[in-house]
Every structure is written in structure tokens, then in C-alpha cells.
N, C-alpha and C positions, 0 to 999 in steps of 0.2 A: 296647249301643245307648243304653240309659240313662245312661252318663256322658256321651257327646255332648252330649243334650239338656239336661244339669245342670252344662255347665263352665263355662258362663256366670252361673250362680246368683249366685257372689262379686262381680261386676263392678258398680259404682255406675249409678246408675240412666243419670244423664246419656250413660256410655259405652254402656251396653245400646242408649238410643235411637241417639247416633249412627251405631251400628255397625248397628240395624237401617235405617237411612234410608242408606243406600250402596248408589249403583248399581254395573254393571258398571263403568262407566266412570271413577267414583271410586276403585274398589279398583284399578283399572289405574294412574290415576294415582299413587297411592298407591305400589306395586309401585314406580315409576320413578323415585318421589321417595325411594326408601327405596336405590334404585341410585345416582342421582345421589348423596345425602348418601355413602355410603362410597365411588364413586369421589373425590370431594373430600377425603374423610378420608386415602385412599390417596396422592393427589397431594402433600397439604397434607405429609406424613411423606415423601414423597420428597423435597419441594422444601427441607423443614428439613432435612436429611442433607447434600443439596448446597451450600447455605449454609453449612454448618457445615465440609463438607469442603473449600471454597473457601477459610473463614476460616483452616483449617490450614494450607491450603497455601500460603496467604499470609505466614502465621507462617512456615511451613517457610523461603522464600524471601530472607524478612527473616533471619534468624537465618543462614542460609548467606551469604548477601553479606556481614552482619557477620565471621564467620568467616574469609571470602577476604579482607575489608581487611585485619583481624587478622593475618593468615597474611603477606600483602605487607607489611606493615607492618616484620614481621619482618627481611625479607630487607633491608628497603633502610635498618635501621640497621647493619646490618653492612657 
């Protein structure tokens, strides 16, 4: 029971006051804002994935069409 009340000892004074001047309704907000930030993190990591898999497939696409003229190319010097 006595480390509860002493785990806060190391914390600088300014975060001790904040943290005692928090009502319910700040630590809720809190909670939500600590939700939103890693939903957004989670998006932000999906949406760079998709962007990246787009640019490959674009790659991909280029690179095969050059291949198909390549390939035609072929046929119709013969």
C-alpha cells in the first residue's frame, strides 16, 4: 500500500499539480484522446501500405505493357 502512495515521489512538481487538478471528465477526455491518436496512427500505417501497394502495382503494370510491346515487337519483324 505504501508503494502507491510513493510512485508518484519522482514526478516533477508541475506534472504532480496537473495530474492532481484532473477531474473526471478530463481523464475521460484524455482516455479518448489517447484512442483517437492511435486510431490515426493505425490508419496513417494502413493508408502508407496502400499507397505504396498502388505505386507497385503501377510499376507492375508499366513494366508488363513494356514487355507485351517487346514481345509484339518481336513477331512483326519476322
Amino acid at each position: 500500500m505504501t508503494e502507491q502512495a510513493h510512485r508518484f515521489d519522482d514526478l516533477p512538481d508541475e506534472t504532480k499539480e496537473f495530474l492532481s487538478n484532473l477531474r473526471k471528465e478530463d481523464v475521460l477526455l484524455l482516455k479518448d484522446g489517447l484512442r483517437l491518436v492511435n486510431a490515426t496512427q493505425i490508419v496513417g500505417k494502413f493508408v502508407k501500405w496502400v499507397i505504396i501497394g498502388l505505386l507497385g502495382i503501377l510499376a507492375g503494370i508499366v513494366m508488363f505493357g513494356e514487355s507485351i510491346i517487346k514481345i509484339v515487337g518481336w513477331f512483326r519483324v519476322a
